[in-house]
N, C-alpha and C positions, 0 to 999 in steps of 0.2 A: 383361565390363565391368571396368574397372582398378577396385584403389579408390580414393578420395581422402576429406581430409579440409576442413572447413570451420568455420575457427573465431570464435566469439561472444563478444566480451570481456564476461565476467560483468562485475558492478557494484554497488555499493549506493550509496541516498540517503541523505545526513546529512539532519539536523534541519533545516539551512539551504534544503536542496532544491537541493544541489550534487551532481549525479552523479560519481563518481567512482570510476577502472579498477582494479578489483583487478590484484594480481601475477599471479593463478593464470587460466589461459584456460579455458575450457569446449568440447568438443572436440565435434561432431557429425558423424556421418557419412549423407550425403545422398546415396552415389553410385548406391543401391539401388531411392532411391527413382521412379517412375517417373512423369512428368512430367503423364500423364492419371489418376494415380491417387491421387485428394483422399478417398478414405474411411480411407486411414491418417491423415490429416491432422485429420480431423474427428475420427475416434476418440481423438486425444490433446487435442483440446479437451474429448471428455466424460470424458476421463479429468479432467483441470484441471476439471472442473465436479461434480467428485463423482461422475459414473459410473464404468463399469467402463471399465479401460486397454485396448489393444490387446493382441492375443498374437502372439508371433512364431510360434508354431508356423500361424497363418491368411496368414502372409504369406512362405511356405514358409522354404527354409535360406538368403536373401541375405545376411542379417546372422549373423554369430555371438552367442553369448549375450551377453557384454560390449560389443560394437557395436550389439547393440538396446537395451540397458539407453542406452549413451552417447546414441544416437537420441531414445526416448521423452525422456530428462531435458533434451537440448537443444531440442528442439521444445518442448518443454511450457515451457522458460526463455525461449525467444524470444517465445512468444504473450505470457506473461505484464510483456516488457519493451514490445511492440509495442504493447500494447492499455492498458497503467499510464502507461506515457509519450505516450498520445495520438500516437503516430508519426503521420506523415503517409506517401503511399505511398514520397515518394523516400528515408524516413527508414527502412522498412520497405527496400527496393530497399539502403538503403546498408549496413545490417547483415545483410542475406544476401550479402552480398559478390559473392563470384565466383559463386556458384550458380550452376546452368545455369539458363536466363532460362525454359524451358519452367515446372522444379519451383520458380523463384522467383513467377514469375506465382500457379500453384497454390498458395503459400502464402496468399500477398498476398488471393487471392481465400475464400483459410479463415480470414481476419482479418475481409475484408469480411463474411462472413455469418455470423459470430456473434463482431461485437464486444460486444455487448450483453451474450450470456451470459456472456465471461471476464471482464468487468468487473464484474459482477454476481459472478461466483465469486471476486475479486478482494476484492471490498468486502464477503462474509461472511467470506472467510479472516482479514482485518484485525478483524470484529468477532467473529471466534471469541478470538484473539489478545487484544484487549482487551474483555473481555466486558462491561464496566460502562460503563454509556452514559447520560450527561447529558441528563434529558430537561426538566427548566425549573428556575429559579432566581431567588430573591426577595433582598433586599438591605436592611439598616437601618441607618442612620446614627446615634449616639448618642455623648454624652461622660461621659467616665469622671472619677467623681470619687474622692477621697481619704477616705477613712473614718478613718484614724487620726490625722490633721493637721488635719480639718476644714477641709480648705483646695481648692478647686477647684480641679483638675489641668487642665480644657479640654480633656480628648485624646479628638482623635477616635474615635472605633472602629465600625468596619464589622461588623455582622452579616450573611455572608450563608450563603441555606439553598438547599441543593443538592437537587433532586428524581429519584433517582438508581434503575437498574434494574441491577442484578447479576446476572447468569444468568436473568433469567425473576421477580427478585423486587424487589420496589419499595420502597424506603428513602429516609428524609430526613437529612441529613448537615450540621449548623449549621457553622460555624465563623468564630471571632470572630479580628479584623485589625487592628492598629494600622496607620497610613499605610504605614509600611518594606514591612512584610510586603502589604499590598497593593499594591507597586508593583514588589516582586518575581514577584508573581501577573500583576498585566499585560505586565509585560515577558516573562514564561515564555508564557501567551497568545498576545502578537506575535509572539513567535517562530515559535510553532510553527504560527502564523496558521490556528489551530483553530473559536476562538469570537470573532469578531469583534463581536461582541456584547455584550461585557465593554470593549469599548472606552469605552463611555459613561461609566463611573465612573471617569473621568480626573481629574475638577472636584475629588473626595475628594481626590486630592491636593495641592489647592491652599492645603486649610485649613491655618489655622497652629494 
């Protein structure tokens, strides 16, 4: 069987949620793989899921060592762009490209039955990643007065207090805001269209 290769334009998402193609391609070679045989396939999803990886040495000498390395990394990048980007099948179908449609099928149908778990493996990788995790927040309104002038400043200021969990521990985190700074907080917020919850305290802006 000749070889060939079939390639995946890696990618990253900005903050804005604009995908966009890197320079460099990510190269995989699928021409070894055999069209009825979906347990290599599954084994690199429990590899992506925290299990153990496949070994070449069980899937005898079709690959060389550097063509199974390139294998495992490209399948394991495909799952994980197929199942984060919600692909749909034709979306799936259009980034296996030329595949032969036997091992395209096979893939498509090792998406179908365990998308749950890569997403799932997905969304601990991201809260390994960012391990501190916003779990409720209270908010106070009050005005700040002048103590040396005796004179009332009228400026708002927002208390608010973060109910926060850092690796397994739980801490509370105050932080006090004049308007500016709160309106740089919600606009960072929208952007990154995280806690849309935070959106209510709009009206603090209004004060004069």
């Amino acid at each position: 069987m000749s070889k060939s290769f079939q390639q995946f334009p890696n990618s990253r998402r900005k903050n804005n949620g604009e995908v966009l193609n890197k320079n460099e391609d990510l190269a995989t070679q699928l021409c070894g793989l055999e069209s009825c045989d979906r347990s290599l396939l599954h084994r690199v999803v429990d590899g992506l899921c925290g299990r153990g990886l496949p070994k070449r040495m069980d899937y005898g000498d079709t690959w060389s060592l550097l063509e199974w390395g390139e294998l495992i990394s490209s399948l394991t990048f495909f799952f994980r762009v197929a199942v984060g980007r919600k692909c749909s099948d034709l979306e799936v179908k259009k980034l296996l490209g030329d595949v032969e449609s036997g091992r395209a099928e096979a893939i498509l149908q090792c998406v179908h039955a365990r998308q749950e778990e890569i997403r799932q493996a997905l969304v601990d990788r991201t809260n390994r990643i960012c391990s501190t995790q916003l779990d409720d927040f209270n908010w106070q309104l009050k005005l700040a007065l002048s103590s040396d002038k005796l004179s009332s400043l009228n400026t708002p200021l927002l208390n608010l207090c973060l109910d926060l969990t850092d690796n397994g521990v739980k801490k509370a985190v105050t932080i006090e805001m004049n308007k500016e700074e709160l309106n740089t907080l919600i606009t960072t917020l929208e952007a990154a269209n995280k806690v849309p919850s935070f959106t209510h305290m709009h009206h603090f802006s209004e004060i004069d």
